[in-house]
C-alpha positions as CSV (number, residue, x, y, z in Angstrom):
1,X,24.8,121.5,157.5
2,X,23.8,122.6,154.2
3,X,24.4,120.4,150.8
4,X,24.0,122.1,147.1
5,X,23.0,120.4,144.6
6,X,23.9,121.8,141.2
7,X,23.4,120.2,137.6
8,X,25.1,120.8,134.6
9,X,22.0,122.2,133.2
10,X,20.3,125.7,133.0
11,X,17.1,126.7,133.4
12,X,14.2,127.5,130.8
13,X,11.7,125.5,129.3
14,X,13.3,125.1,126.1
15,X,16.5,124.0,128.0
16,X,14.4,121.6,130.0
17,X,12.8,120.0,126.7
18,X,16.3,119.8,125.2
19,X,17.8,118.3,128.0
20,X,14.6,115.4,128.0
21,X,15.3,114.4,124.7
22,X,19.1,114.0,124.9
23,X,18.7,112.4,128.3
24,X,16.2,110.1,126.4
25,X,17.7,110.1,123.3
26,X,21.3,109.2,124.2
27,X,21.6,108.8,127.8
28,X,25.4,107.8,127.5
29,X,26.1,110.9,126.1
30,X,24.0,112.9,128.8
31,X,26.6,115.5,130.2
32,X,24.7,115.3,133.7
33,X,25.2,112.1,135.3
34,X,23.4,114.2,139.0
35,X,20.3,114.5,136.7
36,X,20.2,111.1,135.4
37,X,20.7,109.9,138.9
38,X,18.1,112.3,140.4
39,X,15.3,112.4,137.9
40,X,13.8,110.2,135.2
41,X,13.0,111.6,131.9
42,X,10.0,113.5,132.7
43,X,10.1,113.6,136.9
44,X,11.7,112.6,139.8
45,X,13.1,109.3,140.7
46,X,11.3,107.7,143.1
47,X,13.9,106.2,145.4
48,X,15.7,109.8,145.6
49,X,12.5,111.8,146.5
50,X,12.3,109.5,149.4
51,X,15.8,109.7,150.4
52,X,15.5,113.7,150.0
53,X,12.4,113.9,152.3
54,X,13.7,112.0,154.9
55,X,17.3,113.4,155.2
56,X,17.4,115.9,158.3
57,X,19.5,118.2,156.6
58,X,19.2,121.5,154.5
59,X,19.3,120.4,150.9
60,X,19.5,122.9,148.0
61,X,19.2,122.4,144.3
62,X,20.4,124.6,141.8
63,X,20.5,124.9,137.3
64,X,24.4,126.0,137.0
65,X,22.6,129.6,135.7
66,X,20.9,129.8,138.9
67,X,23.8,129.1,141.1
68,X,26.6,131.2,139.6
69,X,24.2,134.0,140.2
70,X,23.0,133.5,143.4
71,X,26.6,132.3,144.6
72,X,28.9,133.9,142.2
73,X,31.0,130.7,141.7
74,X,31.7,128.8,138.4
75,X,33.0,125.2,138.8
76,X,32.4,122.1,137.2
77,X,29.0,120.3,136.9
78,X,27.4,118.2,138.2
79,X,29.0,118.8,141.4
80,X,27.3,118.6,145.5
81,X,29.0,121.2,147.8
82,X,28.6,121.3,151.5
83,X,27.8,124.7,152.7
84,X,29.7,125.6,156.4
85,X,29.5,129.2,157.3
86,X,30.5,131.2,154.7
87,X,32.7,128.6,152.4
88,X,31.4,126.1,150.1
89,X,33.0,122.6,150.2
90,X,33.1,119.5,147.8
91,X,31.1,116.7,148.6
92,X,31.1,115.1,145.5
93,X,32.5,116.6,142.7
94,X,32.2,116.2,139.0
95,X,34.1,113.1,138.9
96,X,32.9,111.4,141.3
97,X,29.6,111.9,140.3
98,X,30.1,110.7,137.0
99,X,31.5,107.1,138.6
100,X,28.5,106.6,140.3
101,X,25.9,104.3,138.4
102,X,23.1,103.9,140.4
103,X,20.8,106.0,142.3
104,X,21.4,104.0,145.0
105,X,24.5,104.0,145.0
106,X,24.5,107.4,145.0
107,X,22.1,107.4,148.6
108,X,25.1,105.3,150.3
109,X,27.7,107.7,149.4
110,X,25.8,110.5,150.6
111,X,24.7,109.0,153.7
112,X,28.3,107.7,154.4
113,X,29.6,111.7,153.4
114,X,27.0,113.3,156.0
115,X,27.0,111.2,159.2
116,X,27.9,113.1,161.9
């Protein structure tokens, strides 16, 4: 099993700075709730670099740029796809990852999602 991860962000350094200050700035405006949940305001949460070097599965994280090209999908973002064969799947999808407050929180449902 494969998982995507894809923010509602694109790449670039001016993008980057741009997202920092907003996230910063005005987190409840913040229009990624993956990124707030995955990364601080300059680098990554602590508790989620854990979880995502322990997991035993293929994890994959994508800017939206980066994924419609390599995958020639648009959706909406934030959103975490499972990858089975040749189809991508929702895991979590915008939504839902907007509910979730905690990074934390966000482990248990992912660890629920992917037991075998």
């Amino acid at each position: 099993m494969k998982l995507l991860f894809i923010y509602n962000a694109n790449t670039g350094f001016l993008n980057s700075a741009l997202d920092s200050a907003h996230k910063f700035i005005s987190p409840k405006t913040y229009n990624c709730n993956l990124c707030s949940l995955t990364h601080g305001n300059f680098k990554e949460n602590k508790l989620w670099k854990s979880f995502r070097e322990s997991v035993n599965i293929d994890l994959e994280f994508y800017h939206k740029n980066e994924f419609e090209q390599s995958y020639n999908y648009k959706t909406n973002y934030p959103i975490v796809l499972k990858v089975e064969g040749n189809q991508l799947f929702t895991v979590l999808s915008s939504n839902d990852l907007n509910q979730i407050t905690s990074t934390k929180s966000l482990i248990l449902k992912l660890e629920t999602l992917i037991k075998p």
